[in-house]
KEROTOR-627103 format. One record per residue (C-alpha): residue number from 0; residue in one letter; x, y, z. Coordinates in pm, 1 decimal. Example, Ala and Ser with C-alpha at 12.3 -4.5 7.8 and 13.67 -1.06 7.14 Angstrom:
<recs>
+-----+------+----------+----------+----------+
: seq : type :        X :        Y :        Z :
+-----+------+----------+----------+----------+
:   0 :    a :   1230.0 :   -450.0 :    780.0 :
:   1 :    s :   1367.0 :   -106.0 :    714.0 :
+-----+------+----------+----------+----------+
</recs>
This chain:
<recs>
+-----+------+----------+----------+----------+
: seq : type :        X :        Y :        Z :
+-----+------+----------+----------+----------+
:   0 :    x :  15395.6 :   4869.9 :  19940.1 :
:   1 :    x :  15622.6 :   4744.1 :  19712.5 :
:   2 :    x :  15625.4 :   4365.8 :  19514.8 :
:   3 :    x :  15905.3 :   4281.6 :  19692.4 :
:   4 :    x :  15865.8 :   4396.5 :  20101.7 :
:   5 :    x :  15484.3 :   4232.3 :  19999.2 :
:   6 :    x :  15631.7 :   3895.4 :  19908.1 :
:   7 :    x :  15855.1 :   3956.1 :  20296.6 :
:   8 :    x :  15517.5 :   3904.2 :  20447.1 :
:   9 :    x :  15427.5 :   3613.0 :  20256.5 :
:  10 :    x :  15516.9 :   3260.6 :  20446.3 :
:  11 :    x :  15464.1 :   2869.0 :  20306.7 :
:  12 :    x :  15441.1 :   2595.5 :  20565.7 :
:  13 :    x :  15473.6 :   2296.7 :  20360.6 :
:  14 :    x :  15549.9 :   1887.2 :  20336.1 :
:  15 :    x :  15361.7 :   1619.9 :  20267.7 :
:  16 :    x :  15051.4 :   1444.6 :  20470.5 :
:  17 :    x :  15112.2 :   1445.0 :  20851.1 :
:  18 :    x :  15371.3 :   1614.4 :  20917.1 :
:  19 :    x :  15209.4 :   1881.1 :  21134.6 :
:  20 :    x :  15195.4 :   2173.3 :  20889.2 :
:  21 :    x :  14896.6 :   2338.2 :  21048.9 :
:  22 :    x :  15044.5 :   2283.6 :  21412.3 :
:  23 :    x :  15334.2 :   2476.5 :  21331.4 :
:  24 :    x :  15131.3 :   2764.8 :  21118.9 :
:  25 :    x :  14875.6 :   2812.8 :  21446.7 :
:  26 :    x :  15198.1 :   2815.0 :  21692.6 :
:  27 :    x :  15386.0 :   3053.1 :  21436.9 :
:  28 :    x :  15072.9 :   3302.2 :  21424.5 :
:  29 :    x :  15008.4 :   3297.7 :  21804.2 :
:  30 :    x :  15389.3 :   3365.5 :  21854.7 :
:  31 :    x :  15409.4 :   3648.6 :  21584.3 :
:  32 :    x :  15124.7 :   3812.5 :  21706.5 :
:  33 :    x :  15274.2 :   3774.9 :  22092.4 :
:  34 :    x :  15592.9 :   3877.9 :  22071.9 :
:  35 :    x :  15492.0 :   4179.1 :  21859.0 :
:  36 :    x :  15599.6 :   4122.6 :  21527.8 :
:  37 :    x :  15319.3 :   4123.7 :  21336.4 :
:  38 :    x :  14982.0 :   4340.8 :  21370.5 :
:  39 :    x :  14762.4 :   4055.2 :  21177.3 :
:  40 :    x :  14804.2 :   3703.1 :  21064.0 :
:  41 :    x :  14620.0 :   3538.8 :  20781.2 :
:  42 :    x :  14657.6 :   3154.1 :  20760.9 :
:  43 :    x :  14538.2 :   2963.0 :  20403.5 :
:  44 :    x :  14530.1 :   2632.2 :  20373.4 :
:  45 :    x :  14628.4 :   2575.8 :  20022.2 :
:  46 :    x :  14469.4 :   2256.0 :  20016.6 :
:  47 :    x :  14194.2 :   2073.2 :  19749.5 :
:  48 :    x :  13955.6 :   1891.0 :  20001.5 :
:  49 :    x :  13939.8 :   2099.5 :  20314.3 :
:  50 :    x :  13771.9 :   2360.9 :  20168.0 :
:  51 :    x :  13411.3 :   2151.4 :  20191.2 :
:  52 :    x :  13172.8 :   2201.7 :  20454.9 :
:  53 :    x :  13038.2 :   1806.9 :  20633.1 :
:  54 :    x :  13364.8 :   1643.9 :  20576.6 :
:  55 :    x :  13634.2 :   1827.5 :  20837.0 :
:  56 :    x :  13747.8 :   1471.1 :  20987.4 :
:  57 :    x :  13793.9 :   1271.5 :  20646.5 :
:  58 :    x :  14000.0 :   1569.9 :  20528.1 :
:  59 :    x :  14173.9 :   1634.0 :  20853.7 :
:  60 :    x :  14078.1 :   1982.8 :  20841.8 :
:  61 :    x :  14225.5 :   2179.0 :  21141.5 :
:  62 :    x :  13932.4 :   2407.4 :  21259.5 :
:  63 :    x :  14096.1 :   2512.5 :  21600.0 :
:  64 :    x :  13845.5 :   2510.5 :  21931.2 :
:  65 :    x :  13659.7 :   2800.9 :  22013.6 :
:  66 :    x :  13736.2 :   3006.3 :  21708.1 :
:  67 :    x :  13479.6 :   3224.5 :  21572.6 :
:  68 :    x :  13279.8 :   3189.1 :  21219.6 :
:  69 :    x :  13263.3 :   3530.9 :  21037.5 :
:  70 :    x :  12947.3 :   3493.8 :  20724.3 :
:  71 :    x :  13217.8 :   3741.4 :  20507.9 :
:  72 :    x :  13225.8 :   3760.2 :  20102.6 :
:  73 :    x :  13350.8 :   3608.6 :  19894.4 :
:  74 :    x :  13423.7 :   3341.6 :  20139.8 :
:  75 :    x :  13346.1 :   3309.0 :  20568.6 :
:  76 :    x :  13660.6 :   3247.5 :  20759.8 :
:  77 :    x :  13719.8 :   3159.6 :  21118.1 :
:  78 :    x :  13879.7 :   3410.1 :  21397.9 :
:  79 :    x :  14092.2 :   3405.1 :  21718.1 :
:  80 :    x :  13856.2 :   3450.1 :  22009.9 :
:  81 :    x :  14166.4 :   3676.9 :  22128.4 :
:  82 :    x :  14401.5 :   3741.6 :  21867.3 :
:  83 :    x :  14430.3 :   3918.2 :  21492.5 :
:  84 :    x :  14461.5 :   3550.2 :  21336.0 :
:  85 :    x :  14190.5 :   3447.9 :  21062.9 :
:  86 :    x :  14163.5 :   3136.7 :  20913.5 :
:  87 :    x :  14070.0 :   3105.3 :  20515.4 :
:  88 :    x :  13981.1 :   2809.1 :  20334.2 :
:  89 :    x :  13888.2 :   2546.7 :  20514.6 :
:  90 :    x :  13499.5 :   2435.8 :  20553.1 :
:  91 :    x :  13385.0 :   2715.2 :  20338.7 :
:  92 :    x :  13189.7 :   2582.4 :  20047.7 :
:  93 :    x :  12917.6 :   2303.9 :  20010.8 :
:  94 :    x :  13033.7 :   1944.1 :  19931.5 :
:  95 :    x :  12875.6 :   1995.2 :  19610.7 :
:  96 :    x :  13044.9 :   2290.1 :  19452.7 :
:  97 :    x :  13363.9 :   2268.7 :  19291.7 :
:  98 :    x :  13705.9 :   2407.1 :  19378.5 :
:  99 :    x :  13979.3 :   2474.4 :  19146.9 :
: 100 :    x :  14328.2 :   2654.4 :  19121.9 :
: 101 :    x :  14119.8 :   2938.0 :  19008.7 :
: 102 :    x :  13885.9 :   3001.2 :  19351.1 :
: 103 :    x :  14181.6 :   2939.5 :  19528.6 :
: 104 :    x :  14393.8 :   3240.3 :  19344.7 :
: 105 :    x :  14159.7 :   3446.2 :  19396.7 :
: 106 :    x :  14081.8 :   3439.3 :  19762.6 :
: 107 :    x :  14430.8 :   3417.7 :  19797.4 :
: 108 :    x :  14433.0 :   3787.7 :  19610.7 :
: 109 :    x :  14139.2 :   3897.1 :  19847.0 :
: 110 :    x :  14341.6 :   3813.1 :  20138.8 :
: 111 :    x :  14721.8 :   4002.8 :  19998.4 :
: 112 :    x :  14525.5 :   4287.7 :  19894.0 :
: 113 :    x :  14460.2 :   4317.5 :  20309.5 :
: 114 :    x :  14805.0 :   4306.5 :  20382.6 :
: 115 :    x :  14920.3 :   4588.8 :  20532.0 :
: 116 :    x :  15348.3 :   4694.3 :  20680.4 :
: 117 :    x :  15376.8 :   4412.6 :  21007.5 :
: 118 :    x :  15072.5 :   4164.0 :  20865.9 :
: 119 :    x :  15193.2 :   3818.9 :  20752.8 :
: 120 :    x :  15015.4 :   3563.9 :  20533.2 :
: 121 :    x :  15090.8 :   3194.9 :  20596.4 :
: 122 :    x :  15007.6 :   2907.1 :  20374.6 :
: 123 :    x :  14975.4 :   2603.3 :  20421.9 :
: 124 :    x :  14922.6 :   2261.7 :  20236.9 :
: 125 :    x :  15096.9 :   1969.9 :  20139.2 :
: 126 :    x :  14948.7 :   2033.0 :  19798.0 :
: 127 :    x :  15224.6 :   2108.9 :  19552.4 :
: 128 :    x :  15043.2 :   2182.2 :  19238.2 :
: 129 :    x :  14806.0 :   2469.3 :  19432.1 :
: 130 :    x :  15093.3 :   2612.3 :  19585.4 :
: 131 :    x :  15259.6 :   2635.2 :  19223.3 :
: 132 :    x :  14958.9 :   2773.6 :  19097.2 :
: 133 :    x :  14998.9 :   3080.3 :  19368.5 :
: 134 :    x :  15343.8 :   3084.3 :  19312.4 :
: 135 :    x :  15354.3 :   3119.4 :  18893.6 :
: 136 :    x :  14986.7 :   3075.2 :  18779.9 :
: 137 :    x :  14990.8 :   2908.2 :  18504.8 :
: 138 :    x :  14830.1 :   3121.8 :  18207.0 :
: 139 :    x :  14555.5 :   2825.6 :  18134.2 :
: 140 :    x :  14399.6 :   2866.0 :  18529.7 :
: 141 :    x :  14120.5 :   3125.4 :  18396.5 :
: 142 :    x :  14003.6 :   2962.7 :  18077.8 :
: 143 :    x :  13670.8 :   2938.8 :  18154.3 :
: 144 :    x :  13390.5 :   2660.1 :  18085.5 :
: 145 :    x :  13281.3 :   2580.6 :  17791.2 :
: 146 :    x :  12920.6 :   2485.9 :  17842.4 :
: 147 :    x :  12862.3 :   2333.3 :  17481.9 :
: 148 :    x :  13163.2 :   2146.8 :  17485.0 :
: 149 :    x :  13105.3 :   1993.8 :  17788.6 :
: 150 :    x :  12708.0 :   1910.7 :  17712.1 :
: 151 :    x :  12857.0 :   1695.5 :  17446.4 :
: 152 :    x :  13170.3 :   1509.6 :  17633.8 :
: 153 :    x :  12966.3 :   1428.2 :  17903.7 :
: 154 :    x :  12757.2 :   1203.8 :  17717.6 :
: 155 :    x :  13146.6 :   1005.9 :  17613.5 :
: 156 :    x :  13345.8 :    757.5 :  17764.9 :
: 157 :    x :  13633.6 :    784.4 :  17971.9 :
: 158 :    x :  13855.5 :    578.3 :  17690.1 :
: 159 :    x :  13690.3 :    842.7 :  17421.9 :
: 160 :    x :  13779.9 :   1118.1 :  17641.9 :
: 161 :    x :  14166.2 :    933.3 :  17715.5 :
: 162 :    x :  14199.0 :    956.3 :  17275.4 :
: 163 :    x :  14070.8 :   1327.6 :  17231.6 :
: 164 :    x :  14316.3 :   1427.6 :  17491.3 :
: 165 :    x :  14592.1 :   1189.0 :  17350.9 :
: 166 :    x :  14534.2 :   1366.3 :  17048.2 :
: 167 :    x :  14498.0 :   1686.9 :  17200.0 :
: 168 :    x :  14801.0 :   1709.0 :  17451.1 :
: 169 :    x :  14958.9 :   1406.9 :  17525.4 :
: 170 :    x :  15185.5 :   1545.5 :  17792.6 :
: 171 :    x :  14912.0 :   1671.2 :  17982.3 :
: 172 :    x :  14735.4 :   1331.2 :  17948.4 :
: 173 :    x :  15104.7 :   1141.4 :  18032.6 :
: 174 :    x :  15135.6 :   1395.1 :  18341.0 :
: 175 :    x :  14755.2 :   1307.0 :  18523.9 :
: 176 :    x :  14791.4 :   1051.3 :  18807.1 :
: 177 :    x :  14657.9 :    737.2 :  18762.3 :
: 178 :    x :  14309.5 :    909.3 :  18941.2 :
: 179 :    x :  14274.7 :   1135.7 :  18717.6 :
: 180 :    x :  14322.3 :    989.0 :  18389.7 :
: 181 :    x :  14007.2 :    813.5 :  18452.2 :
: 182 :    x :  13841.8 :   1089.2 :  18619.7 :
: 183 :    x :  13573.2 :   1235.9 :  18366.3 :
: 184 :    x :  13584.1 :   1535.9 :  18530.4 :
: 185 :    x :  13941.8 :   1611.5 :  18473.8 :
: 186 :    x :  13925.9 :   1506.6 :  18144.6 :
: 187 :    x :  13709.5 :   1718.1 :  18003.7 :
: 188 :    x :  13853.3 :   2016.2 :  18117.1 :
: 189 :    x :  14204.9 :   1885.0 :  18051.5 :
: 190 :    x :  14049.3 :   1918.5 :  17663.9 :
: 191 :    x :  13835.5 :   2222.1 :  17723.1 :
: 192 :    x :  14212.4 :   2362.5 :  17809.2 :
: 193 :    x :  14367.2 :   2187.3 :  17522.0 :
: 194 :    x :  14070.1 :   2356.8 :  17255.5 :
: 195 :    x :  14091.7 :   2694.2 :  17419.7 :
: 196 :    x :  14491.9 :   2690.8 :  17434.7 :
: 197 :    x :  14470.8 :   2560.3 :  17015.2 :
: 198 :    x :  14187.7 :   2855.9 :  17007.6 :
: 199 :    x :  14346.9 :   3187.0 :  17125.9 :
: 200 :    x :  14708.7 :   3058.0 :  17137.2 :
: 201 :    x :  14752.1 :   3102.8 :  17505.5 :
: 202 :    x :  15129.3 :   2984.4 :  17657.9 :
: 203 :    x :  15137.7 :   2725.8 :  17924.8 :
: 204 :    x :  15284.2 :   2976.6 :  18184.1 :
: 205 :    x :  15277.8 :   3338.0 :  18251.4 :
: 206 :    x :  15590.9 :   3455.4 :  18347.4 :
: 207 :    x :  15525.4 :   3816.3 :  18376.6 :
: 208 :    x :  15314.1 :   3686.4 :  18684.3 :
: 209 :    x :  15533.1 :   3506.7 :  18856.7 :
: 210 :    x :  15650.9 :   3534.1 :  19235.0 :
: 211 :    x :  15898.2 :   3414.8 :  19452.2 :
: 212 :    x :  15836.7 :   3392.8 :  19840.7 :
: 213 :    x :  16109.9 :   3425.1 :  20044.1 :
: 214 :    x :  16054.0 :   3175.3 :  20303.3 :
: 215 :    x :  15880.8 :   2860.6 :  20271.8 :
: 216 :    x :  15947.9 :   2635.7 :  20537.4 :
: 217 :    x :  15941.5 :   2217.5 :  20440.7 :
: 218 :    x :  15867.9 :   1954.1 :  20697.7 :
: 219 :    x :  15976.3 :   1613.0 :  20660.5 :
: 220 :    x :  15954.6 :   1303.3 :  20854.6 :
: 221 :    x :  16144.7 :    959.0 :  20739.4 :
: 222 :    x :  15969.6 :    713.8 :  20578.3 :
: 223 :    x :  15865.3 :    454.3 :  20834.7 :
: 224 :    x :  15797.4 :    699.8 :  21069.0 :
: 225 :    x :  15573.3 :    925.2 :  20853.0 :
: 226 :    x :  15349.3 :    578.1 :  20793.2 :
: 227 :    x :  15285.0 :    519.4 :  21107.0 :
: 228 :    x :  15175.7 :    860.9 :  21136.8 :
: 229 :    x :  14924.4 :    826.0 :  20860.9 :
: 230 :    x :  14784.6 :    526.1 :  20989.0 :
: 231 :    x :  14687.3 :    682.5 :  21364.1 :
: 232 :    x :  14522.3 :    960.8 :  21218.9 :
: 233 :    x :  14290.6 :    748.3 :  20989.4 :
: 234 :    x :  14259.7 :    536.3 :  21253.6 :
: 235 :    x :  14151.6 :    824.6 :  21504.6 :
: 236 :    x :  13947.4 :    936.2 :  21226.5 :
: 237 :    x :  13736.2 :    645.0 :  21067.3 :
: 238 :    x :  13476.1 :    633.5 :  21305.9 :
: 239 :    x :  13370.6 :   1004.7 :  21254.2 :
: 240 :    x :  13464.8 :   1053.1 :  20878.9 :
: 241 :    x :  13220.2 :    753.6 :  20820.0 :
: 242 :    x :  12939.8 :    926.2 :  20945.6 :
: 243 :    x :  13031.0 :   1246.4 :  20700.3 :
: 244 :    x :  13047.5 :    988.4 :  20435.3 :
: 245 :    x :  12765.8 :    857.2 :  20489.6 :
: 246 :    x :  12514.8 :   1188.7 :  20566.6 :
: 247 :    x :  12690.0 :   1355.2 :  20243.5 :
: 248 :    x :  12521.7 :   1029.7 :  20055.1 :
: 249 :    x :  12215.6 :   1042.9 :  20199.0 :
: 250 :    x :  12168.2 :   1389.8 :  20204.4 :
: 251 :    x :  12339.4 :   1456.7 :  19847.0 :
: 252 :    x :  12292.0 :   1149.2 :  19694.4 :
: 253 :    x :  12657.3 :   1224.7 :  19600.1 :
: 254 :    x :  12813.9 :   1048.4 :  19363.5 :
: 255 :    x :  13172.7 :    896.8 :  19314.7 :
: 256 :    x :  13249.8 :   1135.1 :  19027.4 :
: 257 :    x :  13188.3 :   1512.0 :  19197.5 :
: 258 :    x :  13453.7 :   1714.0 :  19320.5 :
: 259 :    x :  13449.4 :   1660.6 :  19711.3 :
: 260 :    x :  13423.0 :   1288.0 :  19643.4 :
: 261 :    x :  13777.5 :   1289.2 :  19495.6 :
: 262 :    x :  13887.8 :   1353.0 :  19891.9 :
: 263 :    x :  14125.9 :   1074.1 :  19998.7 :
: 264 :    x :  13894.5 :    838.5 :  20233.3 :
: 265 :    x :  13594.4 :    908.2 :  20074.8 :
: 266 :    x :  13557.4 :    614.1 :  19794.5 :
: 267 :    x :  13743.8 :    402.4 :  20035.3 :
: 268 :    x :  13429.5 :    458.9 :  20302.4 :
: 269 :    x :  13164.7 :    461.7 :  20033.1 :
: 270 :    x :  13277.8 :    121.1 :  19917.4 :
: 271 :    x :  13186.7 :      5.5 :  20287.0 :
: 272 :    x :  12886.8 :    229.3 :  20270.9 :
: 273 :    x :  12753.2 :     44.1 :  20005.0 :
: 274 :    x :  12864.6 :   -322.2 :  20113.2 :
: 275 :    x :  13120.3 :   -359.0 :  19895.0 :
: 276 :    x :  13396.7 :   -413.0 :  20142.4 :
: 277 :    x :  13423.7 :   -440.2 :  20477.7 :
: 278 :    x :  13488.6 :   -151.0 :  20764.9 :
: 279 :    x :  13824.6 :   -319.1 :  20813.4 :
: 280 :    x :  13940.1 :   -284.7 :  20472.5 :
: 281 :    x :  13789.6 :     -9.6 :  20385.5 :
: 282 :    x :  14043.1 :    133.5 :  20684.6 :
: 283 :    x :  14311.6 :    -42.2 :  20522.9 :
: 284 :    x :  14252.9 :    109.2 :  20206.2 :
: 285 :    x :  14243.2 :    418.7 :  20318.7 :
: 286 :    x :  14569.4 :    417.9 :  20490.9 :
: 287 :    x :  14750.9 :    242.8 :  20207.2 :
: 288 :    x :  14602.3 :    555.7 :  20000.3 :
: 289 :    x :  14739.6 :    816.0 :  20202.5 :
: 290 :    x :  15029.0 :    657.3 :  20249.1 :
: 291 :    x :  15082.6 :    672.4 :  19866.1 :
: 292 :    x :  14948.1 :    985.9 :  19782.9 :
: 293 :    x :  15211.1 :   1097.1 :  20079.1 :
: 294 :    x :  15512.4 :    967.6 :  19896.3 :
: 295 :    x :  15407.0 :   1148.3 :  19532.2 :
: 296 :    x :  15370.6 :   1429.8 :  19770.7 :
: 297 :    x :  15732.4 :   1420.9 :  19875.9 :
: 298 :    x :  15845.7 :   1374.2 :  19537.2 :
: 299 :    x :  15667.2 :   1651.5 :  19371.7 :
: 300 :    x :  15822.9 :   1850.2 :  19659.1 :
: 301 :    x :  16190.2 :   1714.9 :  19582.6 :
: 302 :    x :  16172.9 :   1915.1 :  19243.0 :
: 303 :    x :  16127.6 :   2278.4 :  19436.5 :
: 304 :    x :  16459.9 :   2465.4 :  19491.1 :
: 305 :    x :  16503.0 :   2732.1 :  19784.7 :
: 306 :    x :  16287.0 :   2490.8 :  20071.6 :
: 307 :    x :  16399.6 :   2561.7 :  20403.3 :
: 308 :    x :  16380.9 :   2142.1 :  20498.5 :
: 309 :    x :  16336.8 :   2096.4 :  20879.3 :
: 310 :    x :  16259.2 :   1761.4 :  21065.9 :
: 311 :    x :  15850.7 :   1788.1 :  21184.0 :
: 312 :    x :  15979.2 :   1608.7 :  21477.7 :
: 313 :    x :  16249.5 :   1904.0 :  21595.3 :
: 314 :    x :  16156.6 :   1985.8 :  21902.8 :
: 315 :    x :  16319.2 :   2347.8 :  21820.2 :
: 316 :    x :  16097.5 :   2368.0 :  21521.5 :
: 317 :    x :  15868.7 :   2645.2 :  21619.8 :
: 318 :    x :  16216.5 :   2878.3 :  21748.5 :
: 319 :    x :  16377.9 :   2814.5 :  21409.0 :
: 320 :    x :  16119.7 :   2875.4 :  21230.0 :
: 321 :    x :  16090.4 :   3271.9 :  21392.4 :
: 322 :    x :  16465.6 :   3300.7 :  21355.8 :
: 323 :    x :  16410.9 :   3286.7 :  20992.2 :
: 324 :    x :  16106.8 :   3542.0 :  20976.5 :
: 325 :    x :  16234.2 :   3880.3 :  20901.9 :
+-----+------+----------+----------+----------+
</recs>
């Protein structure tokens, strides 16, 4: 099968934070598979946070009813009780473990390598910097870990580790969000990167690797509306998420500074947690950080040429949509 009938197959359901993404890729599969236009559908959620196992409901992960678990390497994935739809990469790895660009490229090669004439893939994910990754990954995303290096910047501080990657690469440093940038975490392997990229002279990008899907369908919702979106489902959510929270803590003793803990929600609950704030504003904060982290999610998107922008409210969405799939 050529690059090019391949990349046919290949579908993006993106937009930022609550504007039904996964609804539409579940209704899209189902109506693929129904009408006869596709043998097998694989949805991935191209997302950070809803790969981890114990926190579905902070992360809104969609794990539809009645689907089955299949214990598969190098990752389990969920099945249609009745259909040839699979779900990858959500709930899949311990709260504990760490997920990067890198795991998600290459289940996202497991899964193309399947594809056969009349499968599709579908990803979805409001995520913009993972779906670049799958789109042009950048030649940096398989430098791996340097142990020594690490052994000795985890023992700095956050404003030493801000100067060696000032000094390093200051437009990676000016690029990190305001999270990240004080992250140590990040920064370390923002400079691991940095030395490695100094090292072996390895470019930023790797063109000869890059792709271009044909469809990639972007929902949007205005402004106002979109809010009040954001602040039902945290509100539907709280009540549940907080007991995740709080069993991941007891039962992991984990800490503000590993990789699941960087989920949206999750400081904002541990802060109640640990009596630092109140249930109410712990809420509050949590909203007012989705709603944020919504609106840099729009922007990033604003940047991406060839979208296919529909309203998440059309109530013609899901017919659209299969007009535009070859």
């Amino acid at each position: 099968m050529s690059a090019a009938s391949l990349n046919k197959q290949i579908i993006a359901i993106t937009g930022a934070t609550a504007t039904g993404k996964s609804k539409l890729a579940l209704n899209l599969a189902e109506a693929l598979i129904k009408q006869k236009r596709a043998n097998r559908v694989f949805l991935l959620s191209v997302d950070s946070r809803q790969v981890y196992r114990g926190l579905e409901t902070l992360t809104a992960a969609t794990i539809p009813h009645g689907w089955q678990l299949n214990n598969s390497k190098p990752y389990p994935y969920l099945s249609h009780p009745q259909l040839a739809i699979s779900l990858h990469g959500v709930s899949i790895i311990p709260i504990w473990q760490d997920w990067s660009p890198a795991h998600l490229q290459k289940l996202y090669l497991h899964i193309k390598q399947q594809l056969q004439n009349n499968d599709f893939l579908i990803l979805v994910g409001g995520t913009g910097f993972y779906h670049r990754q799958l789109n042009q990954p950048a030649a940096t995303l398989f430098i791996k870990p340097n142990l020594t290096l690490r052994q000795q910047l985890n023992k700095k501080s956050v404003s030493f580790l801000q100067e060696q990657l000032q000094q390093l690469d200051p437009e990676k440093l000016a690029a990190m969000n305001q999270s990240d940038v004080k992250n140590p975490r990040r920064l370390i392997r923002a400079i691991e990167v940095a030395k490695a990229l100094q090292k072996d002279h390895v470019g930023k990008t790797s063109s000869e690797q890059e792709e271009h899907w044909p469809l990639n369908i972007h929902l949007t919702l205005n402004k106002k509306e979109q809010a009040e979106q954001i602040k039902r489902r945290v509100a539907e959510r709280y009540q549940d998420a907080l007991h995740e929270v709080r069993a991941c803590v007891k039962q992991y003793k984990l800490s503000a500074e590993l990789p699941a803990a960087s989920a949206i929600g999750f400081k904002e609950l541990l802060d109640h947690i640990e009596q630092r704030t109140s249930l109410q504003a712990s809420v509050l904060a949590w909203q007012k950080a989705e709603i944020q982290y919504s609106k840099r999610q729009a922007t990033w998107w604003k940047k991406i040429n060839n979208l296919k922008n529909f309203a998440a409210d059309d109530p013609e969405l899901l017919t659209k949509t299969l007009e535009l799939v070859l």
